[in-house]
N, C-alpha and C positions, 0 to 999 in steps of 0.2 A: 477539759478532763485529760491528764496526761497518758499518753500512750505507751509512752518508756520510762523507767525507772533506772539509773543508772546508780550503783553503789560498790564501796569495798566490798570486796569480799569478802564473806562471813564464816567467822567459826562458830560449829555448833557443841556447847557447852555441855550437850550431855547427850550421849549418844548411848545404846546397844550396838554392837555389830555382830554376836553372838562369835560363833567358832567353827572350822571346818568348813565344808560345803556349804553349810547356809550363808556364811561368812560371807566366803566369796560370790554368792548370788549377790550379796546387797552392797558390799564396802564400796565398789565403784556408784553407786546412788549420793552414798554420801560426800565421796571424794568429789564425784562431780558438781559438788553445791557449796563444800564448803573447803577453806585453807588446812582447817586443823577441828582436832575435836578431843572434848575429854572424854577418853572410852571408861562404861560402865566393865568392874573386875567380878559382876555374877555371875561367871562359868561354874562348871562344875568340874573339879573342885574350884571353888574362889579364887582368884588372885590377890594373895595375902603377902607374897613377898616379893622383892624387885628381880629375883629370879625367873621368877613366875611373869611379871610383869616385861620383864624383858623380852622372852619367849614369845607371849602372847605381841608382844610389840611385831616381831621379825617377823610372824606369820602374817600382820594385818598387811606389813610392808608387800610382803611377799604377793600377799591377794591382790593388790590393788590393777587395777587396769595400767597397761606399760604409761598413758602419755598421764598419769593422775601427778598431782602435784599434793600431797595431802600428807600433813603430817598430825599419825595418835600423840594425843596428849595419854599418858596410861596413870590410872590411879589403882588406890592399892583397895584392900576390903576390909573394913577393922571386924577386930573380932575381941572377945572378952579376954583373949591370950594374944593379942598384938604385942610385942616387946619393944620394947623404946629404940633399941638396937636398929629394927626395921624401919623406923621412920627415921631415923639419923642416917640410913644407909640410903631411904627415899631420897632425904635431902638432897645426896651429894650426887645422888645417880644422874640427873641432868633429864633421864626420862619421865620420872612418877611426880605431877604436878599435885595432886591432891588422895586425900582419903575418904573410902564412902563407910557412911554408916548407914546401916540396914536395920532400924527394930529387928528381932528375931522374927521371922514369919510373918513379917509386911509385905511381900511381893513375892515377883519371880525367883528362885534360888536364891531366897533372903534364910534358908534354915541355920545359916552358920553365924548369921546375926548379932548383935550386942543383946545379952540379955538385961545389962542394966549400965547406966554409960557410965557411973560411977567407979564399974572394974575398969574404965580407961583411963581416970584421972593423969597417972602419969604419963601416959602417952599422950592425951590432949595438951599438956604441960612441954611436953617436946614439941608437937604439933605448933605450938603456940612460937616458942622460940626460934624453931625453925622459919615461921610466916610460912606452914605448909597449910592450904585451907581443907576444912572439915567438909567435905560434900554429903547435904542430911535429907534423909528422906521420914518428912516430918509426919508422922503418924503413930500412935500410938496403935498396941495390937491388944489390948484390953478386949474380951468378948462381951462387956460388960456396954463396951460404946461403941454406940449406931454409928456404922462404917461410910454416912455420909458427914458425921463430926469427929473422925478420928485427928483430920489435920486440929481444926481449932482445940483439939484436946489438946494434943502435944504441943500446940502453940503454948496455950497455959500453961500445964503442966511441966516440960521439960522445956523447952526452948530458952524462955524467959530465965529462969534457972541457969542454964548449958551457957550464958553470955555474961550473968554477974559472978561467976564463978571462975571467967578464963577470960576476963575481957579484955583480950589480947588478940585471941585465937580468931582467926578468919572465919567465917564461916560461909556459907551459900545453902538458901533452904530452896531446895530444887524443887522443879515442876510446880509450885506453888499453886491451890485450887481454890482457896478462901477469900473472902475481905479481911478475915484476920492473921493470916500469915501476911497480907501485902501491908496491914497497918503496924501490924509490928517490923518489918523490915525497914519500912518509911522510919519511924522515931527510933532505929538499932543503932547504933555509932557504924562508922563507916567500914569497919569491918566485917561487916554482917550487910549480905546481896542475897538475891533470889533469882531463879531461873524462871521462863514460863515458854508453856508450849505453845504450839499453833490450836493443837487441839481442844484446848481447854479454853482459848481465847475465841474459839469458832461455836463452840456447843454446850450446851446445859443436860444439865439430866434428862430430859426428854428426847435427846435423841439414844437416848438406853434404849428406848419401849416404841419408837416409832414405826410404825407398819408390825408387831412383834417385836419380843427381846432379839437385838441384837449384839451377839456376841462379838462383832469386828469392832463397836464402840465402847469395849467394858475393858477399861484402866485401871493401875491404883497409884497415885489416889481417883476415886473414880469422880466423874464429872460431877457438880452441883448444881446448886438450884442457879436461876438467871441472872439476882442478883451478885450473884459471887463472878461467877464471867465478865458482868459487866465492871467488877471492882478489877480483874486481872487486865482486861481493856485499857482502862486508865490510868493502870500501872504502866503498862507497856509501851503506853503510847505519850507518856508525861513529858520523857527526855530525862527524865530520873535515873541517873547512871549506875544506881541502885540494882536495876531490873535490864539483864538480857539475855539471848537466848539460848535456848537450851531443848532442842525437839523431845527427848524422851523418844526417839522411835525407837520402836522396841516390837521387830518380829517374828510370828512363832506362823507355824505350817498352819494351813488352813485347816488339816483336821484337829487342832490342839486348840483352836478356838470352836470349831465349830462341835462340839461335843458337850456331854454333861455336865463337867466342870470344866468348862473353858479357861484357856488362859489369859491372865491381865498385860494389856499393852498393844499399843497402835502401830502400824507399821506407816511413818511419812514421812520418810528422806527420798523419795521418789518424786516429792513434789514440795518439800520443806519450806523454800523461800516461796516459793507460788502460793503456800495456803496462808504464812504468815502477809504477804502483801495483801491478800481478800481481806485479813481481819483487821490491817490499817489502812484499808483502802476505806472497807466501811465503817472506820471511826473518823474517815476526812482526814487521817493520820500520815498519807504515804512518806512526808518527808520527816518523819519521828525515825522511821525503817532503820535506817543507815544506823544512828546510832546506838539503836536498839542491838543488831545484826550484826554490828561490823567494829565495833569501839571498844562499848560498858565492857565488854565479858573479858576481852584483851586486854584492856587499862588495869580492872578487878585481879587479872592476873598477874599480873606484870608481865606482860608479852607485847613485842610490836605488835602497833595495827599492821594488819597487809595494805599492802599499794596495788596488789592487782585491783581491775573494776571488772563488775559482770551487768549484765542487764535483763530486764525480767521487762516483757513484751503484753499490752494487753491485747489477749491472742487466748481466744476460745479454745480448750482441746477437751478432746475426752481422756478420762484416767483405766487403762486397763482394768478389764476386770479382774484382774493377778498377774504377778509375777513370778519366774523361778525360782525356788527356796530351797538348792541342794536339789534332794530328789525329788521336793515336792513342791507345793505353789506358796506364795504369800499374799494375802486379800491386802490393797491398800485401803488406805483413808482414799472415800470420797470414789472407790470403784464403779467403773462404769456411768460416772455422772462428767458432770462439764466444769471447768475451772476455768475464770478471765484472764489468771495472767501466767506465762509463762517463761521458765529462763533462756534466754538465750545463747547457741551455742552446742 
């Protein structure tokens, strides 16, 4: 059984780092784990333009721990009034690697939303030209459908559609929670990848309701049944340059979850590569890691791999039961319990 894990350094493909003082509680979490990462633009307001994105870029700089070596990837926010203008200005700006779309009212500060992707045609059509990639959060917001098959809805429904129609345009269907977002990605042309988390490759709907609802496990998309983990497993751990990673950590105050409408989103850039190693440690997967971690998502991009190496130690610790969040605390993934491996360093 090996004890050390040695790999590239990994970028994480889709990040939160929110703004402000929370900012600065977490960015050095992340910086410490990974080279680079593409920052989610849900602030409030949105980052819709490269001005915007710029701004938000110099602050993250600005937050980081003095010895961090970390550079934001920043992406912009489509909106039903994105102008083609903006994405040609993305292109040339050197900073804003991709574009996210948001259903309207899919998630966290998703209100400003695409209300239908077809007002984006001509920007997808720039998107396209440019090789800027679409970053999608595949859910539909129909009240009509049960919010554990929203992904396989929009799989059908729009996704399938959104690639014969611009089959040019890059895509990435992030955090992926289904068997059928990973089977549609498997047979998409090679412009079309998928992100996936730790957390969704660790847990099934069951751990929603274990010992009581627990709101530190309620995501969107939120976790499925077991079958479906076990299909993003196999994804992950194929070598399928298709699929790599992307944590989704995404943290909010302990009171903003722990309350009557809690908010969606996990907090695990505290222990990122440590929880993804447990999920291919126990698929017998460890040496899938690297390329999952350290390659797909950089190659997918067109970005060098990093040459630094780190090492992740099998070294028992316990996870705080919170950390600093501004003024207030952040519960992580996996608080107050025990993890086998840890980074080194």
């Amino acid at each position: 059984m090996a004890e050390t894990l040695t790999l590239a350094r990994p970028d994480d493909f889709h990040v939160h780092l929110r703004d402000g003082e929370m900012m600065r509680s977490v960015v050095g979490a992340t910086a410490r784990q990974f080279a680079r990462g593409i920052v989610m633009p849900n602030l409030k307001p949105p980052v819709t333009t490269v001005a915007r994105a710029s701004a938000y870029r110099e602050r993250i700089v600005a937050a980081l721990p003095k010895a961090a070596a970390f550079e934001p990837l920043m992406t912009l926010y489509l909106t039903d009034n994105t102008p083609v203008s903006e994405i040609e200005a993305a292109a040339k700006s050197g900073i804003v690697k991709a574009v996210k779309y948001y259903p309207a009212g899919a998630t966290t500060n998703s209100d400003s939303g695409v209300s239908d992707l077809r007002k984006c045609d001509a920007v997808l059509e720039a998107m396209a030209a440019a090789a800027m990639p679409l970053l999608v959060h595949g859910e539909v917001t129909d009240s009509g459908v049960d919010v554990f098959d929203r992904e396989a809805v929009f799989v059908d429904r729009t996704l399938g559609a959104l690639v014969k129609r611009f089959p040019k345009l890059r895509i990435v269907v992030e955090h992926m929670t289904t068997h059928e977002a990973v089977a549609f990605v498997e047979r998409a042309p090679e412009n079309v990848a998928g992100t996936l988390t730790a957390h969704h490759l660790l847990m099934n709907r069951n751990s929603l309701f274990a010992g009581g609802i627990n709101p530190h496990h309620y995501c969107l998309p939120v976790l499925k049944r077991e079958p479906h983990r076990r299909a993003l497993v196999k994804a992950a751990t194929s070598g399928n340059p298709k699929f790599f990673l992307g944590t989704d950590t995404a943290p909010h105050a302990r009171g903003m979850k722990e309350t009557c409408c809690g908010a969606a989103g996990m907090y695990t850039a505290h222990a990122a590569l440590e929880l993804y190693a447990e999920a291919f440690d126990a698929a017998n997967a460890l040496d899938k890691l690297e390329g999952f971690a350290s390659r797909f998502g950089a190659d997918f991009y067109g970005l060098p791999r990093n040459q630094e190496r780190v090492k992740l130690e099998r070294v028992e610790w316990e996870v705080p039961a919170e950390y600093p969040f501004g003024r207030e605390t952040v519960v992580p993934l996996r608080a107050g319990q025990k993890l086998a491996w840890r980074l080194a360093g």
